[in-house]
Backbone and ligand atoms as CSV (ligand in chain L), in Angstrom:
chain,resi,resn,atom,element,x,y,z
A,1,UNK,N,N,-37.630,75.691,39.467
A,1,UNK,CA,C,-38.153,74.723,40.427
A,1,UNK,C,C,-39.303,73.935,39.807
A,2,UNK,N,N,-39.225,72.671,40.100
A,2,UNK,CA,C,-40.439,71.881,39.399
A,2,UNK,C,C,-41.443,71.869,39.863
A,3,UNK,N,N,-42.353,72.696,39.019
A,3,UNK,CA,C,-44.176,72.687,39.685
A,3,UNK,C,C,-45.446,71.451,39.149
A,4,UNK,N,N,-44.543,71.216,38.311
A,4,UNK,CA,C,-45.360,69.866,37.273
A,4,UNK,C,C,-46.168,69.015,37.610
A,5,UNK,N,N,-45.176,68.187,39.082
A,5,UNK,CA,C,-46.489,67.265,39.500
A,5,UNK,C,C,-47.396,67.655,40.284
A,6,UNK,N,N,-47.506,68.868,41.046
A,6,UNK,CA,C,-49.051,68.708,41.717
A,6,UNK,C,C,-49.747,69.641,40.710
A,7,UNK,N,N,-49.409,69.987,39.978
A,7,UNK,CA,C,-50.282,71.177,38.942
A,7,UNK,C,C,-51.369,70.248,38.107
A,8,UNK,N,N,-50.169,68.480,37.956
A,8,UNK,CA,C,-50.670,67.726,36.844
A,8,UNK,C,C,-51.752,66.982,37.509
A,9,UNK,N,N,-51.473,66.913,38.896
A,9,UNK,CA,C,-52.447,65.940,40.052
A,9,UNK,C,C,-53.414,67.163,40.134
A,10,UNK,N,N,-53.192,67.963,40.367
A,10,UNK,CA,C,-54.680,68.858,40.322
A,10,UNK,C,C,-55.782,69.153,39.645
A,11,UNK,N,N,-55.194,69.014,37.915
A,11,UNK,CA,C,-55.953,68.891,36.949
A,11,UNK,C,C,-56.643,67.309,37.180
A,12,UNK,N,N,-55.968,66.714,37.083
A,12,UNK,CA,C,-56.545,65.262,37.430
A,12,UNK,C,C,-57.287,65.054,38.498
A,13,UNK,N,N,-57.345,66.372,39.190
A,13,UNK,CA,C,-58.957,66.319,40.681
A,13,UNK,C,C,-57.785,65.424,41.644
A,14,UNK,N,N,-57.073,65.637,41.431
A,14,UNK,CA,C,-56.349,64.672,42.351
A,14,UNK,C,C,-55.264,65.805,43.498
A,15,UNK,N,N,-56.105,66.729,44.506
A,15,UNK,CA,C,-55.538,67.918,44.448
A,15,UNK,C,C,-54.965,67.470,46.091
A,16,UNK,N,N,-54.292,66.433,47.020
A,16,UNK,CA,C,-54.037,66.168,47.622
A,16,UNK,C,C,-52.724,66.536,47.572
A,17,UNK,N,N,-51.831,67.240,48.565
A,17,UNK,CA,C,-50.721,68.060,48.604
A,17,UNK,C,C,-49.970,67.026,48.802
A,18,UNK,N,N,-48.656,66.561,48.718
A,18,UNK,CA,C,-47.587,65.833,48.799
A,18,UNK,C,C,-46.743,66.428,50.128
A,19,UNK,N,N,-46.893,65.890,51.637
A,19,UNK,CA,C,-45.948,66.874,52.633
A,19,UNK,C,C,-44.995,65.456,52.973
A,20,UNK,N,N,-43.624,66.554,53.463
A,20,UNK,CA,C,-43.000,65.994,53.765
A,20,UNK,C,C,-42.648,66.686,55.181
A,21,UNK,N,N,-41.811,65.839,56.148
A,21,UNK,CA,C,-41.151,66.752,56.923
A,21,UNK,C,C,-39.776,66.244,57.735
A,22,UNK,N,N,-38.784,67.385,57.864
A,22,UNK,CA,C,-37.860,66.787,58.074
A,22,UNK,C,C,-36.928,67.424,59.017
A,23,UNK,N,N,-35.760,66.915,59.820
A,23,UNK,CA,C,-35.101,67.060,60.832
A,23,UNK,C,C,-33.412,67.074,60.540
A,24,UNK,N,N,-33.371,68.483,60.713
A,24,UNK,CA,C,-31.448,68.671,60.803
A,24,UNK,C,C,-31.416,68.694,62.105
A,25,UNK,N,N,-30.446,68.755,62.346
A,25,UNK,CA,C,-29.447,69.116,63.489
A,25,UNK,C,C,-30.385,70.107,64.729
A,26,UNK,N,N,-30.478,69.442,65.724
A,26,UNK,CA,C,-31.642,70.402,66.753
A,26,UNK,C,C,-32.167,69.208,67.720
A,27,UNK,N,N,-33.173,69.845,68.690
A,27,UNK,CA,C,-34.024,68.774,69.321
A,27,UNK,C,C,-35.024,68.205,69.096
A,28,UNK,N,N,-35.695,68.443,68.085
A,28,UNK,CA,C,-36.713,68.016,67.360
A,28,UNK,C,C,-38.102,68.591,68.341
A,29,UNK,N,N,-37.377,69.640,68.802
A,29,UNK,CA,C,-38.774,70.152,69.628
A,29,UNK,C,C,-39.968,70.650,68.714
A,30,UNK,N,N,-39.758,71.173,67.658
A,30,UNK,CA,C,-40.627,71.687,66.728
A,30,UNK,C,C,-41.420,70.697,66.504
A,31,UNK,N,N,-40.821,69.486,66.015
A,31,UNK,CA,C,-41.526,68.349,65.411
A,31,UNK,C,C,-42.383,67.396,66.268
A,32,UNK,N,N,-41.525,67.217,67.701
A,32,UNK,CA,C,-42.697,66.892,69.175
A,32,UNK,C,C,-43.990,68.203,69.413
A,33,UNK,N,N,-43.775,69.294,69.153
A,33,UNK,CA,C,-45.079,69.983,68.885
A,33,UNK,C,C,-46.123,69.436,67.966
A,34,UNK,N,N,-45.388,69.289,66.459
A,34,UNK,CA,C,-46.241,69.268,65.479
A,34,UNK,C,C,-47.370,68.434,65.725
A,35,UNK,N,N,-46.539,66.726,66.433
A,35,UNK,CA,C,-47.098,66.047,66.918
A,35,UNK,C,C,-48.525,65.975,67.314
A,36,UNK,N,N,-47.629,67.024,68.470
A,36,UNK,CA,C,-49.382,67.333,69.410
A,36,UNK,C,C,-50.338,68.076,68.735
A,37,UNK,N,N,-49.744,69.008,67.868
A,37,UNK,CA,C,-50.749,69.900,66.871
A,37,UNK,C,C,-51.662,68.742,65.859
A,38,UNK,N,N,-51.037,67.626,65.316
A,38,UNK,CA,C,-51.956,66.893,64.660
A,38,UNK,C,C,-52.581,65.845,65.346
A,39,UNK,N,N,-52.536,65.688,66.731
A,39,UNK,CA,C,-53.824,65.375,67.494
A,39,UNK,C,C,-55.229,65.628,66.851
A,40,UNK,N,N,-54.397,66.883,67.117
A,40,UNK,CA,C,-56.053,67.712,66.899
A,40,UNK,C,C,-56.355,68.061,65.148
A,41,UNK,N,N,-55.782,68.297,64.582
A,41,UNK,CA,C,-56.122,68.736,63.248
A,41,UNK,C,C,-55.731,67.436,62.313
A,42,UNK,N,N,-54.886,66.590,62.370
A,42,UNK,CA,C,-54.492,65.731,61.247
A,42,UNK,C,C,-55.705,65.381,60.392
A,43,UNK,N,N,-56.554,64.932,61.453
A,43,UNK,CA,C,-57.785,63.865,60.304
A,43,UNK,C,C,-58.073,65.036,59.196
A,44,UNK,N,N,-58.262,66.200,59.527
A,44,UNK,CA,C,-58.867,67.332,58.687
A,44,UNK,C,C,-58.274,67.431,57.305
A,45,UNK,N,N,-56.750,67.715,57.823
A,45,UNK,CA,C,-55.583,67.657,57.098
A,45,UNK,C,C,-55.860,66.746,56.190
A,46,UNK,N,N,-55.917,65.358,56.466
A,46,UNK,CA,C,-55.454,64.585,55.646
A,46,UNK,C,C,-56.946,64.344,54.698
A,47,UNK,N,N,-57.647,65.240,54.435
A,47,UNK,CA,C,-58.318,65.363,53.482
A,47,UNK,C,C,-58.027,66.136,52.288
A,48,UNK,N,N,-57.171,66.766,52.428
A,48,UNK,CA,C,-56.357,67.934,51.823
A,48,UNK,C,C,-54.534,67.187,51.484
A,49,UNK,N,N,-54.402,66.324,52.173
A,49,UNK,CA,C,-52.640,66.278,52.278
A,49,UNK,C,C,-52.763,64.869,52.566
A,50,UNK,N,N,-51.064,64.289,51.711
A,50,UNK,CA,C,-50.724,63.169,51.887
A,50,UNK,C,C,-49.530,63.752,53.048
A,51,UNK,N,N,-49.611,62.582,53.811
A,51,UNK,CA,C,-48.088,62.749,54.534
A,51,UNK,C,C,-47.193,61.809,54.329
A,52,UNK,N,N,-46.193,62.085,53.407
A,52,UNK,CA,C,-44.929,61.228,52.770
A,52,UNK,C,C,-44.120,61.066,53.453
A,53,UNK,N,N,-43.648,61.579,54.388
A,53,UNK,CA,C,-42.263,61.578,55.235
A,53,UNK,C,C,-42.604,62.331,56.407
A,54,UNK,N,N,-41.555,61.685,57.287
A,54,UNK,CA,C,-41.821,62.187,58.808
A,54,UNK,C,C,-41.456,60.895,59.494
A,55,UNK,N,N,-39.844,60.683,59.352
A,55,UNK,CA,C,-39.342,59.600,60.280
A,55,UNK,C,C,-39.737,59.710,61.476
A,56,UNK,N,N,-40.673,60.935,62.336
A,56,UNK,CA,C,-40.797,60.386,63.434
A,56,UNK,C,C,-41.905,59.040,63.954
A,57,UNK,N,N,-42.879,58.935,62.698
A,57,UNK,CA,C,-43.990,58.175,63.159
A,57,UNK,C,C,-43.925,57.047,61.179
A,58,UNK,N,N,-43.421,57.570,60.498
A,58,UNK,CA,C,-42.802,56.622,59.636
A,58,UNK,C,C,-41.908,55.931,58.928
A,59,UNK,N,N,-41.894,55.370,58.249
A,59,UNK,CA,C,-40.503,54.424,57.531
A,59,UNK,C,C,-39.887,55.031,56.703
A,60,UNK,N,N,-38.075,55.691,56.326
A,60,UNK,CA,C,-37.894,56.618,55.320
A,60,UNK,C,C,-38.360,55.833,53.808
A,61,UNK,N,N,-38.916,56.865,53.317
A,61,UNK,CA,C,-39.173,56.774,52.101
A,61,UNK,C,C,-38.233,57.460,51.214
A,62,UNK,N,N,-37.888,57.464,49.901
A,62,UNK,CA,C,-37.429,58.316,48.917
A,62,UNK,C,C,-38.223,59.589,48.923
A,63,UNK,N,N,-37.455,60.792,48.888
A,63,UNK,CA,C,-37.691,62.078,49.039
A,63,UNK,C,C,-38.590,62.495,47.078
A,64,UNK,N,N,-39.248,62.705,47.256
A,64,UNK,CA,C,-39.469,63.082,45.818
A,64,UNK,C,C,-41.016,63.488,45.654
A,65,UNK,N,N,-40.625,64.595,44.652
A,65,UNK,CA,C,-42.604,65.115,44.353
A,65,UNK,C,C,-43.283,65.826,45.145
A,66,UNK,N,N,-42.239,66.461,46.385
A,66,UNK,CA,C,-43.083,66.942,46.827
A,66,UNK,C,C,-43.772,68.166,46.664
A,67,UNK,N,N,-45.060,68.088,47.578
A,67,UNK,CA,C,-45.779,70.107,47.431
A,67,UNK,C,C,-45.178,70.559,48.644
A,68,UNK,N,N,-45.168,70.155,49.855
A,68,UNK,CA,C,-44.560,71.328,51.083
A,68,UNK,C,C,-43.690,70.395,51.798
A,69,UNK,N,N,-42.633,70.952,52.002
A,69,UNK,CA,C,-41.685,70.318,52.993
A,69,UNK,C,C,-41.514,71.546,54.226
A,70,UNK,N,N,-41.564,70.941,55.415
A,70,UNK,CA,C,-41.522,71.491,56.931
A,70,UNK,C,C,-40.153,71.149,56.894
A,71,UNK,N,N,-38.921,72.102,57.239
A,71,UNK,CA,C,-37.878,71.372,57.724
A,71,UNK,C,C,-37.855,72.251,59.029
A,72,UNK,N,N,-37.147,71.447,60.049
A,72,UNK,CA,C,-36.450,72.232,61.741
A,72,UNK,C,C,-34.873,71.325,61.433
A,73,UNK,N,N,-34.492,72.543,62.325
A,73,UNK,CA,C,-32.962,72.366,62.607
A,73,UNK,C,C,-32.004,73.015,61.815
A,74,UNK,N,N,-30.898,72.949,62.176
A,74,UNK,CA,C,-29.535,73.698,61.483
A,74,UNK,C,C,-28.855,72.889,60.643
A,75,UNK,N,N,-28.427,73.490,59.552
A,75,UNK,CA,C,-27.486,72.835,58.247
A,75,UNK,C,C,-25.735,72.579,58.879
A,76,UNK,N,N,-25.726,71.671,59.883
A,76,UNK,CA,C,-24.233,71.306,60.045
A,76,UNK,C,C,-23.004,70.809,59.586
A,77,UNK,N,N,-23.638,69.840,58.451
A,77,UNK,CA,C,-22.644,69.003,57.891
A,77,UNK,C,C,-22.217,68.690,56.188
A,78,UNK,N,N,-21.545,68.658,55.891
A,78,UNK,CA,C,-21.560,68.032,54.355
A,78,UNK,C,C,-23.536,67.275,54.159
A,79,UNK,N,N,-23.466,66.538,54.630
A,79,UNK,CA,C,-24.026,65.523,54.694
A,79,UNK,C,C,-25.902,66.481,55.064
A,80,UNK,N,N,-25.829,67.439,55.679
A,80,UNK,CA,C,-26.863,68.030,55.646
A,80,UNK,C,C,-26.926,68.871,54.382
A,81,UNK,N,N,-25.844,69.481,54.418
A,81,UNK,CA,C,-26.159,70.254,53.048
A,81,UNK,C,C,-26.749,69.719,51.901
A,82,UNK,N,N,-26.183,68.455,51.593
A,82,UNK,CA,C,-26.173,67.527,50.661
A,82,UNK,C,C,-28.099,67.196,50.676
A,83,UNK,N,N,-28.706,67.059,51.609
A,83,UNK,CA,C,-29.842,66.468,52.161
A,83,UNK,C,C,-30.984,67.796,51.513
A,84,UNK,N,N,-30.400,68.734,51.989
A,84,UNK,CA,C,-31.526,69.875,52.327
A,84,UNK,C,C,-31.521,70.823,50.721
A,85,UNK,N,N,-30.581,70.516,50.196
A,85,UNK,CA,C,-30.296,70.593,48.724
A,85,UNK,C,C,-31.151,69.626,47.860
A,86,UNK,N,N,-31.147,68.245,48.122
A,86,UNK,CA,C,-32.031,67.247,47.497
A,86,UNK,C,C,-33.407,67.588,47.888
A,87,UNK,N,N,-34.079,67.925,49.314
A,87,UNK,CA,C,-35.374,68.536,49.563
A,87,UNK,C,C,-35.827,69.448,48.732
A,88,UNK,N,N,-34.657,70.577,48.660
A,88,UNK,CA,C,-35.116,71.512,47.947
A,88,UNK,C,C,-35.714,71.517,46.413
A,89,UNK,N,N,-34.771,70.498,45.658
A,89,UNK,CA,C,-34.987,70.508,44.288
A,89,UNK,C,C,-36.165,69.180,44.277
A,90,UNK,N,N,-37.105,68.685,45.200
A,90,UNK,CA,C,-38.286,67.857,45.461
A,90,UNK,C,C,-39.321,68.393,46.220
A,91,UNK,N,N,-39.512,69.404,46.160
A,91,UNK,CA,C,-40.578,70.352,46.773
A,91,UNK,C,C,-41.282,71.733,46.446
A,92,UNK,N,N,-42.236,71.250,45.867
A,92,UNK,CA,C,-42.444,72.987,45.602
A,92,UNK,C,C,-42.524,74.010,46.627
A,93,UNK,N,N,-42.806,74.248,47.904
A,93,UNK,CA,C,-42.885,74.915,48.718
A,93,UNK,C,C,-41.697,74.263,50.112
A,94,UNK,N,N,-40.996,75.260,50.646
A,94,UNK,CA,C,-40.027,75.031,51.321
A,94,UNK,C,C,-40.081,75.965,52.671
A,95,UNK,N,N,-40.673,75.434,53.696
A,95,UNK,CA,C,-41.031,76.057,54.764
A,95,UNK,C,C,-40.076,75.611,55.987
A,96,UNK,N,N,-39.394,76.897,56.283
A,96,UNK,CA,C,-38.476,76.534,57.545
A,96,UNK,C,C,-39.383,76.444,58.709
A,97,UNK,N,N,-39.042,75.550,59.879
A,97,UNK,CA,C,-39.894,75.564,60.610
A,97,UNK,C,C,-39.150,75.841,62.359
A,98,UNK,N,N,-39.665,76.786,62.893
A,98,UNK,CA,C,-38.743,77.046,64.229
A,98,UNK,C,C,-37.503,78.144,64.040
A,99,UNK,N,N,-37.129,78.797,64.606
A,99,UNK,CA,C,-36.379,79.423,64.805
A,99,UNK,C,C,-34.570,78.760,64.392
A,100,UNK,N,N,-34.815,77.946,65.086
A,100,UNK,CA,C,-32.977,77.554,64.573
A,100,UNK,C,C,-33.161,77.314,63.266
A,101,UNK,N,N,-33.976,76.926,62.384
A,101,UNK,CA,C,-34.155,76.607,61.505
A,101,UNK,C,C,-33.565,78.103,60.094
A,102,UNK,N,N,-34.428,78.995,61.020
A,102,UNK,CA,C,-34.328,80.146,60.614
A,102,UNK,C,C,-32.712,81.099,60.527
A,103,UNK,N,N,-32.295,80.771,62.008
A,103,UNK,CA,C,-31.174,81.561,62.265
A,103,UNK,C,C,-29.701,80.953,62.908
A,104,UNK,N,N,-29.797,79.565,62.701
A,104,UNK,CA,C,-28.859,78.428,62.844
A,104,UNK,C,C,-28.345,78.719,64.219
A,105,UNK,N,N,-29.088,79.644,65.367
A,105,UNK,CA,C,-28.500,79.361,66.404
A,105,UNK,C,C,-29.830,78.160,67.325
A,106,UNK,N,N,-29.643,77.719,68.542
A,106,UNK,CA,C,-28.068,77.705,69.317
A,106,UNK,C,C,-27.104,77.083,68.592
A,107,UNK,N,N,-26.766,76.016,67.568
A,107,UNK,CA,C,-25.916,75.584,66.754
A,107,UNK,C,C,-24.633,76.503,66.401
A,108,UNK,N,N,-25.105,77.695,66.114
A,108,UNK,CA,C,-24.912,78.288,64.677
A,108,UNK,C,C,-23.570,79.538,66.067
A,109,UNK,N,N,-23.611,78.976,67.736
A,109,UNK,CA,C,-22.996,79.725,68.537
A,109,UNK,C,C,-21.628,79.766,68.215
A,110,UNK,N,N,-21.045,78.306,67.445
A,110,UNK,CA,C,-19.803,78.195,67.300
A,110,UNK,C,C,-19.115,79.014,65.942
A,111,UNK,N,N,-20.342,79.357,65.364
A,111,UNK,CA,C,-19.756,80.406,64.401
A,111,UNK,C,C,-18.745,81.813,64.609
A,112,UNK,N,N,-19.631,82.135,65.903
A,112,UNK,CA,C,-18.459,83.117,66.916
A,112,UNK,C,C,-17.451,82.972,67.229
A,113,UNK,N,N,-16.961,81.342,67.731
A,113,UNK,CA,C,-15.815,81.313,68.526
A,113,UNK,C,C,-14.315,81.852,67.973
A,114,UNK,N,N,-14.087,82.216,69.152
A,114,UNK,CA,C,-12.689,83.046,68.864
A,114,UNK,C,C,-11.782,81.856,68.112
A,115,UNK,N,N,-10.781,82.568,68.122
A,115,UNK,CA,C,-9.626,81.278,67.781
A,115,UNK,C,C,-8.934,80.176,68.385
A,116,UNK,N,N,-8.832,80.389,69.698
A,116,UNK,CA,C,-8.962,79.239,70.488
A,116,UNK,C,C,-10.032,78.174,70.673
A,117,UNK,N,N,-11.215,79.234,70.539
A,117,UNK,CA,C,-12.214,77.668,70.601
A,117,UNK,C,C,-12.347,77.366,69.389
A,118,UNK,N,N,-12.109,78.017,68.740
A,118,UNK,CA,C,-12.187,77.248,67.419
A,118,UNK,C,C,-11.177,75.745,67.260
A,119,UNK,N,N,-9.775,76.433,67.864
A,119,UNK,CA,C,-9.024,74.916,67.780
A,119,UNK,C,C,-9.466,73.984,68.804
A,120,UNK,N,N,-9.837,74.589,69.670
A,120,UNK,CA,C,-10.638,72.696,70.791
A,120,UNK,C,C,-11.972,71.962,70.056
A,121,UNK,N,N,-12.055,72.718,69.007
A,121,UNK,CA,C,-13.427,72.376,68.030
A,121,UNK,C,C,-13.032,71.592,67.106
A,122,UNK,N,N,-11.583,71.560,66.693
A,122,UNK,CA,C,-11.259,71.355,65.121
A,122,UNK,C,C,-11.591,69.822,65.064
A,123,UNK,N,N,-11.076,69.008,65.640
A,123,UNK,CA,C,-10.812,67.811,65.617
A,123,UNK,C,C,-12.193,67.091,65.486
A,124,UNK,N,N,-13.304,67.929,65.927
A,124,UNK,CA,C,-14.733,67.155,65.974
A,124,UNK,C,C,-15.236,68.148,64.347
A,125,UNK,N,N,-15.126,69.042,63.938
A,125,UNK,CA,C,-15.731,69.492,62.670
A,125,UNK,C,C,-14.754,68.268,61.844
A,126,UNK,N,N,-13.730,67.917,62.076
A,126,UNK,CA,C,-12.731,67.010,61.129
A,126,UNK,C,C,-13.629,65.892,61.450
A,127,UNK,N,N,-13.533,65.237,62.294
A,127,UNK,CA,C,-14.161,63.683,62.549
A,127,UNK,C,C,-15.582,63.841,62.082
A,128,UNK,N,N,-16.453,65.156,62.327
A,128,UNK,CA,C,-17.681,64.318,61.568
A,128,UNK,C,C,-18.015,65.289,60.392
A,129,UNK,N,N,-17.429,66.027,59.473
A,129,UNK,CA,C,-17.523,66.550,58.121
A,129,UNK,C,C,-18.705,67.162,58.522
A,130,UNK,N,N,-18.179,68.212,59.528
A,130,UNK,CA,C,-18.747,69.120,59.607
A,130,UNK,C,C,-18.228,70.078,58.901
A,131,UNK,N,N,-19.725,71.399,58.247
A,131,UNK,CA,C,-18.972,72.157,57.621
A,131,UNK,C,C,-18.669,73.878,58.780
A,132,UNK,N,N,-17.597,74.239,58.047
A,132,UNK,CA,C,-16.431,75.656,58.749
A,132,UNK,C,C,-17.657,76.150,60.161
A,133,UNK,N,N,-18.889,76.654,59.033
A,133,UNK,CA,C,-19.945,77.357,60.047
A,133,UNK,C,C,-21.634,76.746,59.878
A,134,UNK,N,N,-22.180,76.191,60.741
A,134,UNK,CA,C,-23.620,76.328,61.069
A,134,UNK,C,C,-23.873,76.709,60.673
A,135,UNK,N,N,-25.256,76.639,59.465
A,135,UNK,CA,C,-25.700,77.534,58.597
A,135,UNK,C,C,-27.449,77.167,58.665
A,136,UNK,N,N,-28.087,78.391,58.679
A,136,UNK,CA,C,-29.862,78.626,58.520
A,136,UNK,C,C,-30.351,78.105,57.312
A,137,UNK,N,N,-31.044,77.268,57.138
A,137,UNK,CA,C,-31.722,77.295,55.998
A,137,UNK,C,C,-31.665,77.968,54.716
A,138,UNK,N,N,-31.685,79.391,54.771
A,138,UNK,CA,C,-32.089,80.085,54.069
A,138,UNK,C,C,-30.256,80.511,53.330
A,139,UNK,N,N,-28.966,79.943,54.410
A,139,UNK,CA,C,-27.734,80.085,53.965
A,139,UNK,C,C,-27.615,79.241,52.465
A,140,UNK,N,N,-28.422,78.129,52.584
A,140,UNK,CA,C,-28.006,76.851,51.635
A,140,UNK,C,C,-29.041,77.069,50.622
A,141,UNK,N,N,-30.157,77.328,50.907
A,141,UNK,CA,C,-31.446,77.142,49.881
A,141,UNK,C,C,-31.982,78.169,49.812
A,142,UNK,N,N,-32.882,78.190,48.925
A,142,UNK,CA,C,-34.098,79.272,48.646
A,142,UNK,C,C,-35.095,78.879,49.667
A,143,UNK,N,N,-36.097,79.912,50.587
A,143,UNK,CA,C,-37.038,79.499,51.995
A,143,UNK,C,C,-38.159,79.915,51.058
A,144,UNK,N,N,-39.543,79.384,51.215
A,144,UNK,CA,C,-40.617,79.860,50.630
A,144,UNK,C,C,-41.144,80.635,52.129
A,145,UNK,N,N,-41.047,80.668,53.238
A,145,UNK,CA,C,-41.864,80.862,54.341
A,145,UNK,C,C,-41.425,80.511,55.344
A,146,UNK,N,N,-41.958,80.941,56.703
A,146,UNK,CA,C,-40.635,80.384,58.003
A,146,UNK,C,C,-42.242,80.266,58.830
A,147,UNK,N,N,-41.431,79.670,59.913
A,147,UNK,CA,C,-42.841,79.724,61.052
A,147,UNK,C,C,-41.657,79.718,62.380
A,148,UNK,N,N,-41.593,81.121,63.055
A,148,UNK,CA,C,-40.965,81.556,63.891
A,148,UNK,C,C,-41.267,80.667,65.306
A,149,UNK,N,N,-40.367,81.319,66.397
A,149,UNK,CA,C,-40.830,80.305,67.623
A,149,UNK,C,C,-39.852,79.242,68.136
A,150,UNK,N,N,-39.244,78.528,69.086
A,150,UNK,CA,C,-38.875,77.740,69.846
A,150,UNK,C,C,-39.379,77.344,70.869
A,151,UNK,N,N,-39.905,76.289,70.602
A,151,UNK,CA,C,-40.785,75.457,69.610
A,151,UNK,C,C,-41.813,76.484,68.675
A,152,UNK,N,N,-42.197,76.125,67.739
A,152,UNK,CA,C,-42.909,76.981,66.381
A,152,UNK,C,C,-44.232,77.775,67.546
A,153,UNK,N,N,-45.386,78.646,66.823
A,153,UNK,CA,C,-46.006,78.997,67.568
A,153,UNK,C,C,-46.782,78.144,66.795
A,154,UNK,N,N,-48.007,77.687,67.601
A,154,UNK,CA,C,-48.864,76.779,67.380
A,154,UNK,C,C,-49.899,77.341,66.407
A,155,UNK,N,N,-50.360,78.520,66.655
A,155,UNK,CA,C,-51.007,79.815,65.750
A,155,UNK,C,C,-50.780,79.807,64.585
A,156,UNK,N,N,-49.417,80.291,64.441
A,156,UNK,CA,C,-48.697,81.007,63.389
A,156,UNK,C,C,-48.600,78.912,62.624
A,157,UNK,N,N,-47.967,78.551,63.279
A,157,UNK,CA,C,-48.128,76.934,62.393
A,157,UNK,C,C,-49.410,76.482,61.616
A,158,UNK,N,N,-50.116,76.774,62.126
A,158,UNK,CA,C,-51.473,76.695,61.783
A,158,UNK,C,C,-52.007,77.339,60.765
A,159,UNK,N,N,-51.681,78.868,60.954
A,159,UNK,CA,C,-51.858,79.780,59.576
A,159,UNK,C,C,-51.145,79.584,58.455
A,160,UNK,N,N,-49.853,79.362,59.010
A,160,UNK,CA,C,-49.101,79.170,57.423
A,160,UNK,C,C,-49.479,78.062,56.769
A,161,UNK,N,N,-49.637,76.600,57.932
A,161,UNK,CA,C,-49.445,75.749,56.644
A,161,UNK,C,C,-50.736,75.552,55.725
A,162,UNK,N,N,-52.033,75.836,56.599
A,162,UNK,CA,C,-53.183,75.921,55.984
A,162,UNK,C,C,-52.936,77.078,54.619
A,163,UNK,N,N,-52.433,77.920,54.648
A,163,UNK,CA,C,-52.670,78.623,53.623
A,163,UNK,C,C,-52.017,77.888,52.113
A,164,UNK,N,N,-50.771,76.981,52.512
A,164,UNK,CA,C,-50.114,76.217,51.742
A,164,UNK,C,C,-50.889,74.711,51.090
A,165,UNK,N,N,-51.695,74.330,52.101
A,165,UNK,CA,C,-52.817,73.696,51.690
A,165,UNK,C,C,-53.912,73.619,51.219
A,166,UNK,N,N,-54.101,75.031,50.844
A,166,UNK,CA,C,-55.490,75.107,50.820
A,166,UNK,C,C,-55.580,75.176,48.954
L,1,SF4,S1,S,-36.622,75.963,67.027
L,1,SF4,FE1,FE,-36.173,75.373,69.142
L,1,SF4,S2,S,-37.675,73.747,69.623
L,1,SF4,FE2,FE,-37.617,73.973,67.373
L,1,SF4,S3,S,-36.160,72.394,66.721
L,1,SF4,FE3,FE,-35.060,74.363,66.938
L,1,SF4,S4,S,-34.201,74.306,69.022
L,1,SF4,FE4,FE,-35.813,72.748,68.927
């Protein structure tokens, strides 16, 4: 995993973390928390941290360089896999965030279905390249850290990522 650029920005006093954060498949309830969590803490934060990404309040940028990526949600599709694979190999630290994130349910329910529901299913995993089963984070990638909760706990969010920042 590439540790190069913030090791090289650090030596250079330039020790501002690179975050990203990002959204699979879910309600983005985690990320309407985070929200409210950087009410209160961002300015602090952002003495410590750049924030690179986070389509909810900015413009996508190219994924790259990063020090911590937050992801929420479940790995559903070609097209996620594909995504959360490119995060991975642009981040030194890889923090699942929320519970589905963690354990690909409620998503991850259709992994159960018998064989019948499986065939009233087929035609929509066909139409949108979805893949066989819903998969956790941790199915597709290497996790550095999770932050449990639906929606995250505000606490436990707090502890982890500070420790990743600091
Ligand atoms: S953990 Fe719960 S609140 Fe967070 S994104 Fe998943 S479903 Fe939504």
């Amino acid at each position: 995993m590439e540790t190069k650029p913030s090791s090289a920005r650090a030596s250079a006093g330039e020790a501002k973390k690179r975050v990203g954060i990002f959204s699979f498949t879910c309600d983005e309830g985690c990320s309407i928390l985070l929200t409210e969590i950087f009410n209160q803490k961002l300015i602090p934060w952002l003495e410590k941290m750049e924030l690179v990404y986070f389509l909810s309040i900015k413009d996508k940028v190219e994924i790259k360089d990063l020090d911590i990526a937050l992801v929420e949600g479940v790995v559903t599709s070609e097209r996620d896999k594909e995504d959360i694979e490119k995060i991975r190999a642009n981040t030194r630290i890889l923090i699942a965030m929320g519970t589905c994130a963690m354990t690909a349910l409620p998503s991850g329910q259709r992994n159960n279905f018998n064989i019948s529901q499986l065939k009233e299913i087929e035609g929509h995993l066909e139409k949108y390249n979805f893949l066989p089963k819903a998969l956790a984070l941790k199915d597709v990638v290497v996790v550095d850290d999770n932050i449990s909760g639906c929606p995250i706990d505000e606490g436990k969010f707090i502890e982890v990522f500070e420790k990743y920042l600091a």
